[in-house]
C-alpha positions as a Python dict, from the first residue, in 0.01 Angstrom:
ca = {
    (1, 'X'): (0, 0, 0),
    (2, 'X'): (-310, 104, 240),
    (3, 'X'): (-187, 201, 593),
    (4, 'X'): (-339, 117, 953),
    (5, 'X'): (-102, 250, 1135),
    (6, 'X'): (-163, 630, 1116),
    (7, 'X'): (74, 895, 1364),
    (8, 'X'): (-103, 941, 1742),
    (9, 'X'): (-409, 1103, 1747),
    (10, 'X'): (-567, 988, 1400),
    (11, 'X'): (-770, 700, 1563),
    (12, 'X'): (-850, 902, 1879),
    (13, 'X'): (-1192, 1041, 1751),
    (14, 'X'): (-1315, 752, 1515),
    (15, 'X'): (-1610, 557, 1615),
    (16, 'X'): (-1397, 211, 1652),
    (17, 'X'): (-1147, 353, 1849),
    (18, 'X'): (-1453, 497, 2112),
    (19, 'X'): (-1625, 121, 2090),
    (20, 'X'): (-1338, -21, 2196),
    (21, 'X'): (-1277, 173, 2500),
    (22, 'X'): (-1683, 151, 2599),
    (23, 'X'): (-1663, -99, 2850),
    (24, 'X'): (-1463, -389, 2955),
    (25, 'X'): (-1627, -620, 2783),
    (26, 'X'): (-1522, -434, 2411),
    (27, 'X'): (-1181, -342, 2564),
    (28, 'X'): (-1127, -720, 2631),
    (29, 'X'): (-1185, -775, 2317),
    (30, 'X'): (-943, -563, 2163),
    (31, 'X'): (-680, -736, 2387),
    (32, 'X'): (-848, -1088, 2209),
    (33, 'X'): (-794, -961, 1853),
    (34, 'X'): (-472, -788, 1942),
    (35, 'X'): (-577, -455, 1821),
    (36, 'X'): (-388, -134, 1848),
    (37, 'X'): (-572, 171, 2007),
    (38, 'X'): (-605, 475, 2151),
    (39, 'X'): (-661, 718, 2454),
    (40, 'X'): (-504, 1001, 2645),
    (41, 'X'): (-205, 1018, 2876),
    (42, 'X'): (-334, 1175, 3153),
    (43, 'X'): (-44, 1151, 3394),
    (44, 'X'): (313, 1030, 3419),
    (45, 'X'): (399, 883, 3774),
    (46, 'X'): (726, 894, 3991),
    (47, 'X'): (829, 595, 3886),
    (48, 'X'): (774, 696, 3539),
    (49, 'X'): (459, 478, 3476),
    (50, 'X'): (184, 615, 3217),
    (51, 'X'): (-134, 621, 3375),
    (52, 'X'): (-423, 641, 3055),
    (53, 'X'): (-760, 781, 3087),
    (54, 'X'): (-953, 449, 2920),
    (55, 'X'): (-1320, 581, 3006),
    (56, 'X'): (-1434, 236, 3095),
    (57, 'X'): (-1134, 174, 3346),
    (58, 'X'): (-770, 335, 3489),
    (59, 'X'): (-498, 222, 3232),
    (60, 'X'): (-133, 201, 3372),
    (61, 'X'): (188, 204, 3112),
    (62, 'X'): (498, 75, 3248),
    (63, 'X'): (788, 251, 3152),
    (64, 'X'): (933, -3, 2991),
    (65, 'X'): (645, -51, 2788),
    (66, 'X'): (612, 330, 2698),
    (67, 'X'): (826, 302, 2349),
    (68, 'X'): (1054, 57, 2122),
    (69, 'X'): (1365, 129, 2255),
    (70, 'X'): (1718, -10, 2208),
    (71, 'X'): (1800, 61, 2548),
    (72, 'X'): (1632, 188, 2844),
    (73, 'X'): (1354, 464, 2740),
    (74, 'X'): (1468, 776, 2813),
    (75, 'X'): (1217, 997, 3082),
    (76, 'X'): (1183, 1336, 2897),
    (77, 'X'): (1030, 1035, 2603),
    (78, 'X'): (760, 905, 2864),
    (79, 'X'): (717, 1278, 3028),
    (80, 'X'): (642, 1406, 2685),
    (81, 'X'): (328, 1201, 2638),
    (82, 'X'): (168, 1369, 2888),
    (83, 'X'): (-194, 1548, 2739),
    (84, 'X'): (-199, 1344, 2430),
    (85, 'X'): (-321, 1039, 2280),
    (86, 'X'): (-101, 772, 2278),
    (87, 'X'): (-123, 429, 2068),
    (88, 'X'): (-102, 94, 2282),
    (89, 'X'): (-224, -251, 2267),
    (90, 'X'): (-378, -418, 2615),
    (91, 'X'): (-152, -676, 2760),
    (92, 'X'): (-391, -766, 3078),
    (93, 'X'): (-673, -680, 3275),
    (94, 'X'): (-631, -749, 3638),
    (95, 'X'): (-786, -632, 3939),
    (96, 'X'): (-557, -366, 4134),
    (97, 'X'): (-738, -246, 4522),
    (98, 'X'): (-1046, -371, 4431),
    (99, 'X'): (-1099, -237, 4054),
    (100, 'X'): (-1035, -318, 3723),
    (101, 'X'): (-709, -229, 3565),
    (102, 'X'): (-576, -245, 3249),
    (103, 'X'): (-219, -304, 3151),
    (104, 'X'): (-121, -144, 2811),
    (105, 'X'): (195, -140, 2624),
    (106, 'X'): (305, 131, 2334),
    (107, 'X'): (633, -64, 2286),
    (108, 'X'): (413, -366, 2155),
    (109, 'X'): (180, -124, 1963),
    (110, 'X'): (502, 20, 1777),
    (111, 'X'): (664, -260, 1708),
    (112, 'X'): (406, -418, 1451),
    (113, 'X'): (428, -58, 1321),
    (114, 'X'): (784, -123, 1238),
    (115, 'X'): (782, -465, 1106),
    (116, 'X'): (427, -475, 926),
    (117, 'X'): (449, -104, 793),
    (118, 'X'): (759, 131, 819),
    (119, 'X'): (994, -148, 736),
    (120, 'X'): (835, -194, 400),
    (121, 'X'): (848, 176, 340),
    (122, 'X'): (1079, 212, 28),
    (123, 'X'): (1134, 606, -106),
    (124, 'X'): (911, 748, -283),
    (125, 'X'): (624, 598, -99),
    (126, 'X'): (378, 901, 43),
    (127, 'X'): (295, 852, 378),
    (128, 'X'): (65, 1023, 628),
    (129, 'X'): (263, 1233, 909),
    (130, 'X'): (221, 1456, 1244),
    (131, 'X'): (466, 1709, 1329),
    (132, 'X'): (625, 1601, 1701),
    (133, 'X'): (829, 1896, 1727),
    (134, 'X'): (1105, 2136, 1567),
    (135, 'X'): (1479, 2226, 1560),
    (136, 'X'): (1660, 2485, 1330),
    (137, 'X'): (1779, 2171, 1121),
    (138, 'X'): (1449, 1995, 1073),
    (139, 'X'): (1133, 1897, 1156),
    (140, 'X'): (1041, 1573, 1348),
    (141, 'X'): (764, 1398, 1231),
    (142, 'X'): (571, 1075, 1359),
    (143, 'X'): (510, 859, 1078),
    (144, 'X'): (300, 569, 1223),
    (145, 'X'): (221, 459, 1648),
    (146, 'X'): (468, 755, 1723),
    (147, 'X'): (732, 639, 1547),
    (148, 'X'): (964, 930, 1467),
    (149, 'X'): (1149, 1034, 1116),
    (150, 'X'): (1327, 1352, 1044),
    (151, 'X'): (1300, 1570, 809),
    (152, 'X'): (1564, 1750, 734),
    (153, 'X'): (1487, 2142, 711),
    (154, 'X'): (1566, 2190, 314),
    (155, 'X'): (1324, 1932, 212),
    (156, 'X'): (1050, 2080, 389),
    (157, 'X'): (984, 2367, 82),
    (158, 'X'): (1194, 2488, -209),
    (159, 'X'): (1080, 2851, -86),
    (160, 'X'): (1429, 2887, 142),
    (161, 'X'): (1306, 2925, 534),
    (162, 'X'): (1530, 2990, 849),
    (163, 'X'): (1341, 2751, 1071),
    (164, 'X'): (1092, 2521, 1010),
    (165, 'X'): (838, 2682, 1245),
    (166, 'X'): (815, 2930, 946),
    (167, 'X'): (587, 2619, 768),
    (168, 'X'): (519, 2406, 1030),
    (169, 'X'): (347, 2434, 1388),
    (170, 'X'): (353, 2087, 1677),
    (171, 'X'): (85, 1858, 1593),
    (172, 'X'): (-13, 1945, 1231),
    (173, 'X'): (-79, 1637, 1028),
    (174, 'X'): (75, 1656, 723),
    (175, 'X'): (154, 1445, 411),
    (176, 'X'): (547, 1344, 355),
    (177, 'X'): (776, 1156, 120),
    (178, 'X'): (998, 880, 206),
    (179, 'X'): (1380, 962, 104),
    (180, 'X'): (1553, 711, 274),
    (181, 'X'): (1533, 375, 525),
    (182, 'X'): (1826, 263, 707),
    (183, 'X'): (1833, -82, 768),
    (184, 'X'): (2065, -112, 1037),
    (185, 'X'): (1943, 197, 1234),
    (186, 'X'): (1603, 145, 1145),
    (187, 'X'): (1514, 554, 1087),
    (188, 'X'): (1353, 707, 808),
    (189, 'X'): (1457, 975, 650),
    (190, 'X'): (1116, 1179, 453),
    (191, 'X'): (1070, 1473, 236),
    (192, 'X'): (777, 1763, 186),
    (193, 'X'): (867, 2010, -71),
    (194, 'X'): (803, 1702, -382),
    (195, 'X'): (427, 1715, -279),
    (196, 'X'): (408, 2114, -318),
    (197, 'X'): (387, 2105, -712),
    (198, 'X'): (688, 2237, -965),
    (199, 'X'): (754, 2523, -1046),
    (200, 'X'): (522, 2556, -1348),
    (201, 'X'): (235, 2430, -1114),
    (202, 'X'): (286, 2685, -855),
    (203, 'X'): (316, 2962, -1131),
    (204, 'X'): (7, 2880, -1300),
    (205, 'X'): (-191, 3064, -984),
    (206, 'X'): (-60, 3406, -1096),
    (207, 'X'): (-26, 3644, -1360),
    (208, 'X'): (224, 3947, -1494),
    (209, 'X'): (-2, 4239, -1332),
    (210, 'X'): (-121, 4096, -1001),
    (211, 'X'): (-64, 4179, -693),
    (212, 'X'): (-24, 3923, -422),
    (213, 'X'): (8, 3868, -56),
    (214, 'X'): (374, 3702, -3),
    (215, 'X'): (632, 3641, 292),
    (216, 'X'): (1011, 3769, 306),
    (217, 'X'): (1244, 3467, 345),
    (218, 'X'): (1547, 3652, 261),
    (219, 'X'): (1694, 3957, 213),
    (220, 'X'): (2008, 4005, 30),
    (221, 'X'): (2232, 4287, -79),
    (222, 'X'): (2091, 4266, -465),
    (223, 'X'): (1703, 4195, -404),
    (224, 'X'): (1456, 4054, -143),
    (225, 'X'): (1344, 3671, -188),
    (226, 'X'): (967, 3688, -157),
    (227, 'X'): (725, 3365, -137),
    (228, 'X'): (459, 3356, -284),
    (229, 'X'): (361, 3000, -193),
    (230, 'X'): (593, 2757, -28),
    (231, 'X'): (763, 2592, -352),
    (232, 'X'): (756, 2958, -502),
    (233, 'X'): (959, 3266, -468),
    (234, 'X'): (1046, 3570, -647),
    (235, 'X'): (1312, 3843, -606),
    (236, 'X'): (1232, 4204, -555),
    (237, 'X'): (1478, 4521, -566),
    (238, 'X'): (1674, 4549, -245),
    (239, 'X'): (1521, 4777, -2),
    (240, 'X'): (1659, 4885, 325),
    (241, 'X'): (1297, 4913, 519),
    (242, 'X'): (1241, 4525, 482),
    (243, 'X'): (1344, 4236, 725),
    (244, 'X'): (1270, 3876, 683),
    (245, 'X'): (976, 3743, 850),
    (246, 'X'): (767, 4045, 691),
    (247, 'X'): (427, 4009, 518),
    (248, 'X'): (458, 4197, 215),
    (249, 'X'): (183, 4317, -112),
    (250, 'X'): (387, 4260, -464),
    (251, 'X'): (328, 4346, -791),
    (252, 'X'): (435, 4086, -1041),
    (253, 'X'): (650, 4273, -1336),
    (254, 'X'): (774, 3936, -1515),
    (255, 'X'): (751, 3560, -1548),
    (256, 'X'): (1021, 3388, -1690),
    (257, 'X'): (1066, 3063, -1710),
    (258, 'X'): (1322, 3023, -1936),
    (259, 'X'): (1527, 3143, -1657),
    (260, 'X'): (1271, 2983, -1352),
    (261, 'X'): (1232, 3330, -1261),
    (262, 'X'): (940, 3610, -1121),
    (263, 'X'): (1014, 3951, -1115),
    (264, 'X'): (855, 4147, -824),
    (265, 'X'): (815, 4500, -713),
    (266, 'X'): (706, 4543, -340),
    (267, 'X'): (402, 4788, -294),
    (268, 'X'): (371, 4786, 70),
    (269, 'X'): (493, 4563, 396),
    (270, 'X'): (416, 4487, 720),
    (271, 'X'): (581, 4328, 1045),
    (272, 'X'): (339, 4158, 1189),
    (273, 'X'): (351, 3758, 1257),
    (274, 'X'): (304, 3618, 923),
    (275, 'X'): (2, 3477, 833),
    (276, 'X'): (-16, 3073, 809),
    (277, 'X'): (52, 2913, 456),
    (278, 'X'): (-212, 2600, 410),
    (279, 'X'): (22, 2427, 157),
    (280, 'X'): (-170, 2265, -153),
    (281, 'X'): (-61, 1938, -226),
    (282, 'X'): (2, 1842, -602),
    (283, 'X'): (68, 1494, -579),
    (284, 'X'): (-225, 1275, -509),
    (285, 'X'): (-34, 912, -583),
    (286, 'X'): (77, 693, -307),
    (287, 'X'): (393, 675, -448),
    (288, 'X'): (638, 880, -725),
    (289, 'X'): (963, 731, -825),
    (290, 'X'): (1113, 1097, -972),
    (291, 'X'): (1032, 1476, -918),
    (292, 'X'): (1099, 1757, -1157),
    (293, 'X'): (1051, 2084, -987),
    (294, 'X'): (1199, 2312, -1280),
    (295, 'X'): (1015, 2359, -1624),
    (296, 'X'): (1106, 2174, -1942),
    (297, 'X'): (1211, 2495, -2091),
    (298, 'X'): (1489, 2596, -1847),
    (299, 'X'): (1801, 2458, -1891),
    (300, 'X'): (1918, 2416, -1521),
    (301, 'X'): (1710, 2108, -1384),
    (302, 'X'): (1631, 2078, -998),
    (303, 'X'): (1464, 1727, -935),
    (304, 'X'): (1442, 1469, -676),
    (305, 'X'): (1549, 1088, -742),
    (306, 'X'): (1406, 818, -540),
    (307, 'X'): (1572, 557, -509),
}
């Protein structure tokens, strides 16, 4: 299904978005049509009140109005918005000491989110996402008005990382797979490493011969995991002068995939910070019902149902 409601900071820049913020005259008439916009937080007040640069006029957000909450919206939630574009719709315009004022709400802007778009999300569905912000057991993503799923850190690659600021950095956009909605909590659950190609697809970019740039993800006692891109790794002999995190040159010696396997030989490593991966997304649909990451020729099968 097409989707309007896009994570903060996708309708920030787009030429709509500016006309309705022009004057009061075009922001009254997104409060007419009931539109959802946006515009930077520019401040968060003692009583924990948004105030929003509009352009045109001062916008104030309530803190009740701030997110959909179940109970009372927590302060670090309204502090947080602070610097960035948030999504609202305009509730009133009213004069406050003389001047124009404009009364927004998020928690209105989010909740057509959630019943027009997120509740119709079934898995499988591919959905535009931001990255919000990281713990060693995930990523959090928003997937729509800042609306926020998890994604749990061994879906974000098949390539094995120890935190997910290894892939990911705050406020990438992103594409991600719905895994799961729960109906009584109302969360979404999404996926990455399904969009990042199989194994066959990933393999296809190299050759027994080359050498390539990869990344250390792990290092064992009988060989060093290398990645070569995020949904591909290979193993290397063990070496004692090697540490995860390093950037590393390696030859490739064999490609198996009878066995899902490339054989590597490191030429030559370095410790500096790695070196950002721009993952290549495989999957172009708007939705895939079943993901086979292992090749038809290997007997052990690694694949993703959605159901």
């Amino acid at each position: 299904m097409k989707n309007t409601y896009k994570p903060e900071g996708l309708k920030f820049m787009t030429t709509e978005n500016r006309e309705y913020l022009y004057s009061q005259t075009s922001l009254e008439k997104a409060m007419l049509q009931d539109k959802i916009i946006e515009a930077a937080a520019t401040m968060c007040t003692g009583d924990m009140s948004l105030s929003v640069n509009l352009g045109c006029m001062e916008g104030i957000m309530e803190k009740g109005e701030t997110a959909l909450s179940d109970g009372e919206v927590k302060d670090i939630a309204v502090i947080t918005r602070v610097g960035k574009p948030v999504c609202f719709k305009v509730m009133s315009i009213e004069k406050l000491h003389g001047a124009p004022v404009a009364f927004l709400s998020r928690r209105m802007a989010q909740q057509e989110c959630m019943e027009n778009y997120i509740k119709m999300l079934i898995p499988g569905d591919v959905i535009d996402a931001k990255v919000t912000h990281l713990e060693p057991f995930g990523a959090f993503v928003d997937i729509g008005c800042g609306i926020v799923s998890l994604m749990p850190i061994d879906s974000i690659s098949v390539s094995r990382i120890s935190h997910p600021k290894d892939r990911f950095r705050t406020g990438m956009f992103i594409k991600a797979v719905v895994k799961s909605f729960d109906e009584q909590t109302e969360r979404v659950c999404v996926s990455h490493k399904e969009l990042l190609g199989t194994w066959e697809q990933n393999v296809e970019k190299f050759s027994i011969g080359d050498t390539v740039a990869g990344t250390v993800r792990s290092v064992e006692p009988y060989g060093i995991f290398v990645e070569l891109t995020p949904n591909l790794a290979g193993l290397a002999e063990y070496r004692d002068d090697i540490a995860v995190g390093d950037r590393a040159a390696v030859y490739i010696k064999n490609i198996i995939p009878e066995k899902m396997k490339v054989k590597l030989v490191i030429v030559d490593s370095q410790s500096d910070e790695p070196i950002a991966d721009n993952a290549t997304y495989f999957e172009t649909r708007q939705h895939i019902s079943e993901w086979i990451y292992s090749p038809s020729v290997c007997s052990k099968v690694i694949k993703t149902v959605f159901e």
